[in-house]
KESE-233348 format. One record per residue (C-alpha): residue number from 1; residue in three letters; x, y, z. Coordinates in pm, whole numbers. Layout:
! residues N
+-----+-----+--------+--------+--------+
|   k |   r |     px |     py |     pz |
+-----+-----+--------+--------+--------+
| NUM | ala |      X |      Y |      Z |
...
+-----+-----+--------+--------+--------+
***
This chain:
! residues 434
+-----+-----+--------+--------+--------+
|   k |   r |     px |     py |     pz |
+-----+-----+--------+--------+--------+
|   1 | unk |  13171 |   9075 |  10627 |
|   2 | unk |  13044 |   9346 |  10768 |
|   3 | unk |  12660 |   9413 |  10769 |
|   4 | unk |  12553 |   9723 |  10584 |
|   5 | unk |  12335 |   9970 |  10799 |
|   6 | unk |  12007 |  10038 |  10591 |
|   7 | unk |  11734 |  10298 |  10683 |
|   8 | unk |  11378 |  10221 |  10466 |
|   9 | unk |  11121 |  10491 |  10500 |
|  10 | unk |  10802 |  10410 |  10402 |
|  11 | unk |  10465 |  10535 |  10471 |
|  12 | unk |  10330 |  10141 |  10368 |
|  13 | unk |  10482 |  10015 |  10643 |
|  14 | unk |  10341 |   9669 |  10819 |
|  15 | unk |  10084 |   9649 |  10978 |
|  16 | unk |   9925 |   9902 |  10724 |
|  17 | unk |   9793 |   9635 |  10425 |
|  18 | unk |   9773 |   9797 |  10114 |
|  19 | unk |   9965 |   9717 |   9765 |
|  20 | unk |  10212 |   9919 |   9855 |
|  21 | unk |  10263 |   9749 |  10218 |
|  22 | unk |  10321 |   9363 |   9965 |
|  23 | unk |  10557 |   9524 |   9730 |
|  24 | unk |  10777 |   9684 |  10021 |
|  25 | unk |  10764 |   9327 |  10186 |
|  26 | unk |  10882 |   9156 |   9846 |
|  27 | unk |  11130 |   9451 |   9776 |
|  28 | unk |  11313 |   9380 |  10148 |
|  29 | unk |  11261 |   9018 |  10186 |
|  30 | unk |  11630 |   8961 |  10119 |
|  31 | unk |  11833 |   9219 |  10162 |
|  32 | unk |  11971 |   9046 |  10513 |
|  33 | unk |  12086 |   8766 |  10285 |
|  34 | unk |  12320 |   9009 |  10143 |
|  35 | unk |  12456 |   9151 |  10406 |
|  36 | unk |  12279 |   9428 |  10493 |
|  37 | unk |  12100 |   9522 |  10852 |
|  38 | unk |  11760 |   9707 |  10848 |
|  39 | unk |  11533 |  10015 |  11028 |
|  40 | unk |  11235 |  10080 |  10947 |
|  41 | unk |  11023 |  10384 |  10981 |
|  42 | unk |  10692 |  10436 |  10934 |
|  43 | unk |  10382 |  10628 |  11057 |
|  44 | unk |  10168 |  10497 |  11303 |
|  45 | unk |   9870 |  10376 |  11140 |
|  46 | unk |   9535 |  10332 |  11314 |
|  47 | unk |   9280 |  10185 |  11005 |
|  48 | unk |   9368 |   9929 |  10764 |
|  49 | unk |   9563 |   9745 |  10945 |
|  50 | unk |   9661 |   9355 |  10922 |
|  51 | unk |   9861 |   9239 |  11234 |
|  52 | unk |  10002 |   8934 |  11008 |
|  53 | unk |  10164 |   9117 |  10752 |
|  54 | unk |  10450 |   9211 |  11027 |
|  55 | unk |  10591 |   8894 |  11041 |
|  56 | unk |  10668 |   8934 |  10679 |
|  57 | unk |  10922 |   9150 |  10750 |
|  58 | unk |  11292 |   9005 |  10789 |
|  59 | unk |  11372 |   8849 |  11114 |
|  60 | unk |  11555 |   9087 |  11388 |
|  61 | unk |  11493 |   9432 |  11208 |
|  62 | unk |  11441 |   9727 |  11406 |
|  63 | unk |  11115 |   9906 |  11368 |
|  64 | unk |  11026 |  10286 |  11454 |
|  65 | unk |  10725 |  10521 |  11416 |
|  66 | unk |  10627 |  10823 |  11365 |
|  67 | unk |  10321 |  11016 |  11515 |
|  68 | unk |   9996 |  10924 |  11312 |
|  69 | unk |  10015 |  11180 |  10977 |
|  70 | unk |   9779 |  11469 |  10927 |
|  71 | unk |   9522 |  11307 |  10719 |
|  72 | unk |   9525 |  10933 |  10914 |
|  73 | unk |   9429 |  11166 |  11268 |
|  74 | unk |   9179 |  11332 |  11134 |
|  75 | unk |   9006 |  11065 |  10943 |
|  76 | unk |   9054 |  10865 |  11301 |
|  77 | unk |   8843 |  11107 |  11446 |
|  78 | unk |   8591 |  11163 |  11198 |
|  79 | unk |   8518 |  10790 |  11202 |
|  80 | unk |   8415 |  10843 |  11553 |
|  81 | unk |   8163 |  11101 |  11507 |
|  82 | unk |   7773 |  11012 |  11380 |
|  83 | unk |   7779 |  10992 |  11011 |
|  84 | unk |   8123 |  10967 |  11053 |
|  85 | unk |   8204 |  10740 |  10753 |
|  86 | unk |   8064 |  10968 |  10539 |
|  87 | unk |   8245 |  11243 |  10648 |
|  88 | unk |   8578 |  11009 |  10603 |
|  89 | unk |   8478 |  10991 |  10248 |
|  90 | unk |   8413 |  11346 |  10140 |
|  91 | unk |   8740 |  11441 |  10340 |
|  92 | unk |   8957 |  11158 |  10158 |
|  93 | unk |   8802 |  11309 |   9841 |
|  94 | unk |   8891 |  11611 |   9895 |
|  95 | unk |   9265 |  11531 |  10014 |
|  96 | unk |   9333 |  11307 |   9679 |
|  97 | unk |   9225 |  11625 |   9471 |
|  98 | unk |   9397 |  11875 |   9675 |
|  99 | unk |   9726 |  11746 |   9848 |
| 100 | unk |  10069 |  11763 |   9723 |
| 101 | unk |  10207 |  11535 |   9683 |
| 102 | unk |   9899 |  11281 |   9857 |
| 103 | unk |   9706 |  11273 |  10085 |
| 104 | unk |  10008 |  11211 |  10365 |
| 105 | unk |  10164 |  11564 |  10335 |
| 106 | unk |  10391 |  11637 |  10579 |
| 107 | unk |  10470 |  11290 |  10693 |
| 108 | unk |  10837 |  11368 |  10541 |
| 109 | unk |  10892 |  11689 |  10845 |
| 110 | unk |  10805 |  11368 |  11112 |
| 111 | unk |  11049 |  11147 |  10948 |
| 112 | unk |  11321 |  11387 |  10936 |
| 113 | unk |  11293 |  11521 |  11279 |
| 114 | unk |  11272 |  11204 |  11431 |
| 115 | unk |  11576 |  11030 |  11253 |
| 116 | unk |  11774 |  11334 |  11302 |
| 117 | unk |  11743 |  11282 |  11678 |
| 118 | unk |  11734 |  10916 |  11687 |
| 119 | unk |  11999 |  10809 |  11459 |
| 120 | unk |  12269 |  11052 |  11447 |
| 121 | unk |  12474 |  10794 |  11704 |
| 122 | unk |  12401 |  10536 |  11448 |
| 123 | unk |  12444 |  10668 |  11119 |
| 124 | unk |  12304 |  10463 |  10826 |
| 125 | unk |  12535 |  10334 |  10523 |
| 126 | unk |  12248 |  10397 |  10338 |
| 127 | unk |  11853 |  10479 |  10232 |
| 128 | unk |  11579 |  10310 |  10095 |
| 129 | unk |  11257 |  10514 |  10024 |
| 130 | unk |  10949 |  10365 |   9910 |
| 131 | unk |  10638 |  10485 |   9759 |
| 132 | unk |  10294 |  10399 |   9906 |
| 133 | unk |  10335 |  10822 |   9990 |
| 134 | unk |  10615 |  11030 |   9819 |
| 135 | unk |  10641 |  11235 |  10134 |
| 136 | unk |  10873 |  10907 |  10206 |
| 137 | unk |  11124 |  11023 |   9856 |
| 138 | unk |  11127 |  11381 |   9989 |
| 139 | unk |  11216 |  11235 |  10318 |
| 140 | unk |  11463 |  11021 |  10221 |
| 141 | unk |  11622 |  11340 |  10030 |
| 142 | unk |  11668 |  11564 |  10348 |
| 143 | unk |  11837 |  11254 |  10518 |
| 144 | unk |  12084 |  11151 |  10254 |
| 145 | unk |  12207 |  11511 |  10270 |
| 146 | unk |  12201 |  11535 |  10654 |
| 147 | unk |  12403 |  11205 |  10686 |
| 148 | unk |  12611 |  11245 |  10383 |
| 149 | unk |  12495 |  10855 |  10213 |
| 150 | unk |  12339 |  10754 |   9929 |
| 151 | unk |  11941 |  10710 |   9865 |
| 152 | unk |  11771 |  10489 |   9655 |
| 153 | unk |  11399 |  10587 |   9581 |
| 154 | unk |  11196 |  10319 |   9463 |
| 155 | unk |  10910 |  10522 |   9297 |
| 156 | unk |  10658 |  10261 |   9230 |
| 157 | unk |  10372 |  10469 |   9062 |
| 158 | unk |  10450 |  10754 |   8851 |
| 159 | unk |  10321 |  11067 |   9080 |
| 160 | unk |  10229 |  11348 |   8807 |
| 161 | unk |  10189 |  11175 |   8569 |
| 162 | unk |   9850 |  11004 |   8645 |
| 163 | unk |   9649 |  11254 |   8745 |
| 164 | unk |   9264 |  11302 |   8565 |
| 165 | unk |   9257 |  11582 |   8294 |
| 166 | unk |   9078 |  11867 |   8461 |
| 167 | unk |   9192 |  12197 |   8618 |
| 168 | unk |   9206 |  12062 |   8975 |
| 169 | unk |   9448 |  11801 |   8923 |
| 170 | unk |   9640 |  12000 |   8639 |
| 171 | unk |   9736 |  12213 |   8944 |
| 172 | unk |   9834 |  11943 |   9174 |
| 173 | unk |  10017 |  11758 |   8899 |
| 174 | unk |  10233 |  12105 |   8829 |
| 175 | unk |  10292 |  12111 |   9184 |
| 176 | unk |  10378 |  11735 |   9182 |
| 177 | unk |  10621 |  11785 |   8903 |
| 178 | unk |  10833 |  12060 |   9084 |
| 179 | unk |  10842 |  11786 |   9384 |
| 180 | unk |  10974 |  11540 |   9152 |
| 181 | unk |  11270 |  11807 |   8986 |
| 182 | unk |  11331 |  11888 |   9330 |
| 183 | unk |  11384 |  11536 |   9447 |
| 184 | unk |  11424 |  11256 |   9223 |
| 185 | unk |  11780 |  11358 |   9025 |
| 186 | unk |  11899 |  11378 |   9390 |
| 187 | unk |  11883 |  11006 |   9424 |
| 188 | unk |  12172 |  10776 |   9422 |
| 189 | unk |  11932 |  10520 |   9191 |
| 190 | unk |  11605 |  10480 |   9103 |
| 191 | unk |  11338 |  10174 |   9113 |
| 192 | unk |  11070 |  10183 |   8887 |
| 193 | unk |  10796 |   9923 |   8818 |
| 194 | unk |  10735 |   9925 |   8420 |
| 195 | unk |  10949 |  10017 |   8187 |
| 196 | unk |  10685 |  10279 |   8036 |
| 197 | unk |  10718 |  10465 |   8386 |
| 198 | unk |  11104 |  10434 |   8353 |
| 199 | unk |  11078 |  10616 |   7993 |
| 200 | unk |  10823 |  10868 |   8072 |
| 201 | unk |  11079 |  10981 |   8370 |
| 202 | unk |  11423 |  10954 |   8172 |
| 203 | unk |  11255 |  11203 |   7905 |
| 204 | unk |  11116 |  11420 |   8200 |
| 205 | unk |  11472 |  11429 |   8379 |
| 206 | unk |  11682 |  11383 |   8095 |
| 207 | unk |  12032 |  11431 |   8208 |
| 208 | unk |  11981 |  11473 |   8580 |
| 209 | unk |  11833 |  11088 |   8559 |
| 210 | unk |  12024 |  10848 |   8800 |
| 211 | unk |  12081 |  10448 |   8782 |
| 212 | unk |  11777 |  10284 |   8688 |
| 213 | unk |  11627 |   9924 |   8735 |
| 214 | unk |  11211 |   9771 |   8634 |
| 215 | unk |  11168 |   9594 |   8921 |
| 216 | unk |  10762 |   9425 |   8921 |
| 217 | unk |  10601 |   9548 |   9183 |
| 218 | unk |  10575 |   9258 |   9377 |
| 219 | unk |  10613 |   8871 |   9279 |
| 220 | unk |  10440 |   8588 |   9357 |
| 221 | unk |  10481 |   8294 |   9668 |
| 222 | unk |  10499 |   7933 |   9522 |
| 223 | unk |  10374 |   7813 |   9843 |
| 224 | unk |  10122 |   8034 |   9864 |
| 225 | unk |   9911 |   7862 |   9669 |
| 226 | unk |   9754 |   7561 |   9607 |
| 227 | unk |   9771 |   7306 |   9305 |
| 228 | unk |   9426 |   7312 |   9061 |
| 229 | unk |   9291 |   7013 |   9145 |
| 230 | unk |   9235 |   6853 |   8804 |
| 231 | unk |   8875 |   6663 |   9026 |
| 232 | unk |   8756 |   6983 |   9179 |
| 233 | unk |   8801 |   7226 |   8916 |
| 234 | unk |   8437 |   7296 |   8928 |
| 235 | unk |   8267 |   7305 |   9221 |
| 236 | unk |   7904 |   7202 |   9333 |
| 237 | unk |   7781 |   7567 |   9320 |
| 238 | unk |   7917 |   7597 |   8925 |
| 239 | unk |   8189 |   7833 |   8806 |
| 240 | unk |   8388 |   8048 |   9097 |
| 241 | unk |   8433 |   8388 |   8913 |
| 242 | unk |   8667 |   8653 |   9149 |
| 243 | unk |   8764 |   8999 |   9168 |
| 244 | unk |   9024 |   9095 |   9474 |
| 245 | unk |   9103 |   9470 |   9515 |
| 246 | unk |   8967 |   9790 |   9517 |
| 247 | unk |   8729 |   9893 |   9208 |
| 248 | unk |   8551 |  10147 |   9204 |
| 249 | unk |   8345 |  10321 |   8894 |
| 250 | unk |   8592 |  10562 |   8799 |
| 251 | unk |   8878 |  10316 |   8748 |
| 252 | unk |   8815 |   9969 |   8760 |
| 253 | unk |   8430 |   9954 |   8613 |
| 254 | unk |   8261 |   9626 |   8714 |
| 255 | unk |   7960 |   9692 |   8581 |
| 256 | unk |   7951 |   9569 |   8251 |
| 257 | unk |   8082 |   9210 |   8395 |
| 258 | unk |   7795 |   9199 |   8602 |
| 259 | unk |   7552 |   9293 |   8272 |
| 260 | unk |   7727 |   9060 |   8070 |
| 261 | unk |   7685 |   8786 |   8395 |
| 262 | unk |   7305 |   8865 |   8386 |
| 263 | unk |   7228 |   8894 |   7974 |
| 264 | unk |   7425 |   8559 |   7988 |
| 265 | unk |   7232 |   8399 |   8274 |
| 266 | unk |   6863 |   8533 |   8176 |
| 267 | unk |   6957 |   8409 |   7813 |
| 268 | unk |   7058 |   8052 |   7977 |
| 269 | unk |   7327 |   8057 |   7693 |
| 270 | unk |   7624 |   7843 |   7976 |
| 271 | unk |   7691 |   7545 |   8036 |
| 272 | unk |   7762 |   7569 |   8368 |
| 273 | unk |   7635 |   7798 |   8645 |
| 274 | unk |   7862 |   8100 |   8768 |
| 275 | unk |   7898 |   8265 |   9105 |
| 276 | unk |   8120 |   8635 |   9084 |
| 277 | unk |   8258 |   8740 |   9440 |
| 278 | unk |   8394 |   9160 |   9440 |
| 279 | unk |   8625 |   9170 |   9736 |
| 280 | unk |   8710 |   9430 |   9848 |
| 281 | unk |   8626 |   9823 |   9865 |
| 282 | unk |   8424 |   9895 |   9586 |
| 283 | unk |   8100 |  10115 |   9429 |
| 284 | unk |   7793 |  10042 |   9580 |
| 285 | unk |   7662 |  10072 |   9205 |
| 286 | unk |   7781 |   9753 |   9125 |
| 287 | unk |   7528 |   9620 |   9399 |
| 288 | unk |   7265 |   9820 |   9256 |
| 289 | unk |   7367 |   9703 |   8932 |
| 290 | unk |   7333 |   9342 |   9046 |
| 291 | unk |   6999 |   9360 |   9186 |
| 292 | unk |   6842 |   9529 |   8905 |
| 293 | unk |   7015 |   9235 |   8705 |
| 294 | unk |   6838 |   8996 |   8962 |
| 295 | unk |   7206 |   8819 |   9032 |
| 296 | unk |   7205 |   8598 |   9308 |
| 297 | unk |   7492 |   8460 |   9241 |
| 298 | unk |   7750 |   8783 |   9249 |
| 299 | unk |   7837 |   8860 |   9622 |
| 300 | unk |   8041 |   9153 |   9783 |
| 301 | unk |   8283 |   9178 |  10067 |
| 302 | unk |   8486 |   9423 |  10222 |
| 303 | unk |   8871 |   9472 |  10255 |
| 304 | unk |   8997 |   9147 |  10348 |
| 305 | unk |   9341 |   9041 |  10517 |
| 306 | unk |   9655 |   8930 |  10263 |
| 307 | unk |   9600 |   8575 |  10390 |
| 308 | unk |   9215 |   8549 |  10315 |
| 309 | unk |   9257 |   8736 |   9978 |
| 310 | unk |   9522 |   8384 |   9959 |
| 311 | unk |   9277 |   8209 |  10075 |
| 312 | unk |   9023 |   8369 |   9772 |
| 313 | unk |   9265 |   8264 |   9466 |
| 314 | unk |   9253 |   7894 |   9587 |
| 315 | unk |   8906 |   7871 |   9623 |
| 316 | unk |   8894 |   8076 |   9304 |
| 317 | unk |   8818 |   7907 |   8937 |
| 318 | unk |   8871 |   8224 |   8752 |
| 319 | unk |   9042 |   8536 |   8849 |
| 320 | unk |   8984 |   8858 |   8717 |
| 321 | unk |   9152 |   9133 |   8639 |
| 322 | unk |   9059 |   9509 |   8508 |
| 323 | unk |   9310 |   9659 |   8339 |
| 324 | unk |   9443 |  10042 |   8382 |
| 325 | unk |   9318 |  10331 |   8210 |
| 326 | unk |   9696 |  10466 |   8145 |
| 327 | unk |   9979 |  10360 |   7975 |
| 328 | unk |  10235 |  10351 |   8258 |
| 329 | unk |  10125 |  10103 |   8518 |
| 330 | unk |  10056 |   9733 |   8554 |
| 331 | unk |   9807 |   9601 |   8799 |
| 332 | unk |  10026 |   9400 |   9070 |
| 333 | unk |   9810 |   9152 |   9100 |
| 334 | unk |   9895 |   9029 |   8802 |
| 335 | unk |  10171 |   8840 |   8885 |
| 336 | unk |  10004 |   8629 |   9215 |
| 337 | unk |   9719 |   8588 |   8997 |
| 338 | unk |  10025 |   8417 |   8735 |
| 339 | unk |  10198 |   8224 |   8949 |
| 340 | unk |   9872 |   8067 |   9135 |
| 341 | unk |   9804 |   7849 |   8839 |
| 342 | unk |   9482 |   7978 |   8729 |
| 343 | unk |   9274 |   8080 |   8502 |
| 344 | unk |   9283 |   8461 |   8423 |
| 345 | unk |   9040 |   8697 |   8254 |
| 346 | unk |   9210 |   9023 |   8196 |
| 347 | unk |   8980 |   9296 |   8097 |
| 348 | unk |   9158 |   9595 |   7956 |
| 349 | unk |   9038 |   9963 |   7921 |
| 350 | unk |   9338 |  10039 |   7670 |
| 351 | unk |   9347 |   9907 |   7294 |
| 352 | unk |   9525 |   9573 |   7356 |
| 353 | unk |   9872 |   9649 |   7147 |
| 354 | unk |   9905 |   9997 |   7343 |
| 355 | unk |   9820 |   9809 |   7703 |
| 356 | unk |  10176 |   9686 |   7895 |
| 357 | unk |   9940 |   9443 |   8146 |
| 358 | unk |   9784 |   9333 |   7832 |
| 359 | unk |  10120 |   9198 |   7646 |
| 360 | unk |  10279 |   9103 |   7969 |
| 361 | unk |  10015 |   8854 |   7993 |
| 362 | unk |  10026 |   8747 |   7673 |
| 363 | unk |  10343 |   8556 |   7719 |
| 364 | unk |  10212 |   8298 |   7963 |
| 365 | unk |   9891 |   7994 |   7817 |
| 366 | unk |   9580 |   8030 |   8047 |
| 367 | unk |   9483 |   8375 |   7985 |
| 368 | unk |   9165 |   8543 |   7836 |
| 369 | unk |   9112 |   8900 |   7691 |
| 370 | unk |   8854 |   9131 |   7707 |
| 371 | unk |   8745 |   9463 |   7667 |
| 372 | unk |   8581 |   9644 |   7935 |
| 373 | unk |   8228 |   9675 |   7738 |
| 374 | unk |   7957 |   9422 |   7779 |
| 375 | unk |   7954 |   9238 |   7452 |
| 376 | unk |   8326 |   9163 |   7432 |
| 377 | unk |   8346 |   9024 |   7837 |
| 378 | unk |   7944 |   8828 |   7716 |
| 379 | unk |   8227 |   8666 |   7437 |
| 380 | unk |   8481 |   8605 |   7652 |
| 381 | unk |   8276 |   8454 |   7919 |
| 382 | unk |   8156 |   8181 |   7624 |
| 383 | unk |   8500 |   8099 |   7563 |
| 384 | unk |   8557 |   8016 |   7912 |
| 385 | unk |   8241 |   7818 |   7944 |
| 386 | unk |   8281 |   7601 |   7643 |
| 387 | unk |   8690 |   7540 |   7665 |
| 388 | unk |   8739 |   7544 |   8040 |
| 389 | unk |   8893 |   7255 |   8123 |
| 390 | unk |   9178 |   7331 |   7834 |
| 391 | unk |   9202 |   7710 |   8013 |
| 392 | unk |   9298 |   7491 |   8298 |
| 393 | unk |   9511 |   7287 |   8191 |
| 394 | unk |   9713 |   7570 |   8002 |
| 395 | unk |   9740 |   7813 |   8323 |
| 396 | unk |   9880 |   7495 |   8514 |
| 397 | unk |  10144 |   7458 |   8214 |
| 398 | unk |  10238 |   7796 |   8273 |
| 399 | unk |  10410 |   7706 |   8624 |
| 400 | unk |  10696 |   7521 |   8473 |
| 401 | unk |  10770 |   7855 |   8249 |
| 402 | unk |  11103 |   8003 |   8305 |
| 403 | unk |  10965 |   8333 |   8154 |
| 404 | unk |  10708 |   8346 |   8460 |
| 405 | unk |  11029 |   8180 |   8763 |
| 406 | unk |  11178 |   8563 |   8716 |
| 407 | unk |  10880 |   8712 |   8894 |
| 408 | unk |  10872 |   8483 |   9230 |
| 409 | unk |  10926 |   8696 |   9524 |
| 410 | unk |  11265 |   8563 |   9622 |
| 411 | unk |  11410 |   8597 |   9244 |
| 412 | unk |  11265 |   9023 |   9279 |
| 413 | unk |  11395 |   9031 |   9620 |
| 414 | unk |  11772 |   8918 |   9546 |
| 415 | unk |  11755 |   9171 |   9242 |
| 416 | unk |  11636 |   9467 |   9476 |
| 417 | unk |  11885 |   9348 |   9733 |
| 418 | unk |  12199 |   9337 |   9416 |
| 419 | unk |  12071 |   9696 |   9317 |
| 420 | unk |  12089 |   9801 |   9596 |
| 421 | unk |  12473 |   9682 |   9683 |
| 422 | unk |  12591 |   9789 |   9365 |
| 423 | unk |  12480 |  10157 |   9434 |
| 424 | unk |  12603 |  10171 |   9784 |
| 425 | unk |  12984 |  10021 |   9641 |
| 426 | unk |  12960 |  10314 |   9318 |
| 427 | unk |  12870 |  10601 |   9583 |
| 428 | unk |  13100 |  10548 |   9789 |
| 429 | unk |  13348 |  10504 |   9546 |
| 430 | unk |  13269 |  10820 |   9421 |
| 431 | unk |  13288 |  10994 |   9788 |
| 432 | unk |  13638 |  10838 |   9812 |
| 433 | unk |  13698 |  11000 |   9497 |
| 434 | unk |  13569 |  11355 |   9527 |
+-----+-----+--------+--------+--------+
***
């Protein structure tokens, strides 16, 4: 059989270790396994970087970059000036409010220069874009046209239809919707990541809407994780509570955990003793927040790499999880945080029947709701303290679920790799037919 030639633009590309960088990984995975050869292209990428997550990608793939992006130069050098960090921030601020379509704008003018010049003696069958920067859709556009193949765009996040409701981002959003008319009906097929995104986007589009699949956005590694021990599930130091990602005030509010941790601990209303770690970038309120609450036992670390934030989730009695504020999305964490075993306690910022996270979750034992408001996460965290050892033995039964087996990351990366096939064998049935 003859291996099918695929070009995957993304501005996630490994080393770079964000979300976006695991669900590319879980979406690619496969795809040699069905026949299909790969390049990637990606920006180079000077912060954030984790050398390990490259040897996620499949075996004997060909790799190519682009000069660094606008916004990753700049913020290069401003980390290299006094105050410099500070100067990062107000400048990343001031790109996520302003730049259309992110803060990587332009990035698609690299990627089609250099593929123009590089690949024309080695045409690819097809294209794979990927979110993580929609300069990589607009991209991926251009290219299909140039080279006369199909594109798939896997969209991951919706793009306009997140933005805050103020005049700034009203404008960026209108801008971000022409983008989208201008790009996404152009697509040979689509991959979304909730069906609510899917939806939103077939009523946008309407008839201009191509092939469709809900892909999660990534799945979880059985072997990534270790069994619960049912003799260690509480440690010497009491209670391991953990939070792995970005928060920040403004979208994932830790606060009131950390109040209800401190009216709960001052009160000496537990059982057992509780330690929260934050990992990750986050609010330096919260740490304000815990002092004042006179919390010794909530700690705070930086961005970590994939394998330590691994290495968190088994050491971990409790993960936690804050919810969206929109109706679109689902946290991907949520379905590592599923397949490790344990506990979860999922605190929402949406009314629980209008929340997708929320009833996703509520299909698999082990699982604990809250609201994102001190009282209801002070109840919660009772719950868990008087009927822990059943939450543990529930979010181990959940394992042996076939409902959860769909989301491992080799079942999501054989149905990428399928959607993929199918659309490349209906396009170019339809090019033999035009």
């Amino acid at each position: 059989m003859n291996k099918i030639r695929v070009l995957v633009i993304s501005a996630s590309l490994p080393p770079f270790n964000d979300s976006s960088t695991l669900q590319l990984i879980d979406r690619v995975r496969r795809l040699p396994e069905h026949g299909f050869e790969i390049v990637f292209v990606g920006p180079e990428m000077p912060q954030g970087v984790d050398s390990q997550l490259l040897q996620q990608l499949p075996d004997r793939s060909t790799i190519v970059r682009t000069k660094q992006t606008t916004y990753d130069r700049v913020t290069g050098k401003l980390l290299q000036v006094p105050g410099g960090k500070v100067l990062a921030l107000v400048y990343a601020n001031a790109m996520y409010r302003i730049a259309a379509p992110d803060v990587r704008v332009g990035w698609d003018k690299l990627v089609v220069d250099m593929c123009k010049q590089m690949l024309n003696n080695m045409r690819p069958d097809i294209i794979i874009t990927h979110s993580g920067s929609f300069t990589a859709h607009i991209a991926g556009r251009r290219l299909s046209q140039h080279f006369s193949v199909p594109w798939v765009a896997d969209l991951g996040d919706p793009l306009s239809l997140v933005d805050p409701d103020s005049w700034i981002y009203s404008l960026k959003a209108r801008r971000n919707r022409v983008l989208e008319q201008q790009t996404i009906p152009y697509a040979s097929g689509l991959v979304f990541t909730t069906k609510e995104t899917l939806n939103a986007y077939q009523s946008l589009m309407r008839d201009q809407f191509p092939k469709a699949i809900v892909l999660p956005c990534y799945g979880y590694n059985p072997s990534d994780f270790l069994p619960l021990d049912p003799d260690a599930r509480i440690s010497n130091v009491g209670i391991s509570l953990s939070h792995i990602g970005t928060a920040f005030r403004s979208n994932r509010n830790l606060i009131p955990l950390i109040q209800a941790l401190g009216t709960l601990e001052q009160a000496k209303a537990l059982i057992h003793n509780y330690n929260l770690t934050v990992i990750g970038p986050h609010s330096r309120a919260f740490e304000k927040v815990a002092q004042y609450e006179n919390l010794s036992s909530v700690t705070f670390s930086e961005r970590v790499s994939y394998q330590e934030s691994v290495d968190w989730i088994n050491r971990s009695n409790v993960l936690i999880i804050v919810g969206n504020a929109g109706l679109l999305q689902i946290p991907g964490k949520i379905y590592p945080y599923l397949g490790s075993g344990r506990p979860i306690l999922y605190i929402g910022q949406l009314p629980y029947e209008q929340d997708p996270a929320a009833l996703l979750l509520a299909q698999f034992p082990g699982v604990l709701f809250a609201q994102n408001e001190r009282n209801s996460i002070e109840t919660t965290i009772r719950q868990i303290d008087h009927h822990y050892l059943d939450l543990c033995e529930k979010a181990v039964h959940r394992l042996e679920m076939s409902a959860l087996h769909k989301y491992e990351s080799s079942v999501v990366g054989d149905r990428f790799a399928q959607f993929i096939r199918e659309t490349f064998v209906s396009a170019n049935k339809r090019y033999a037919n035009s």
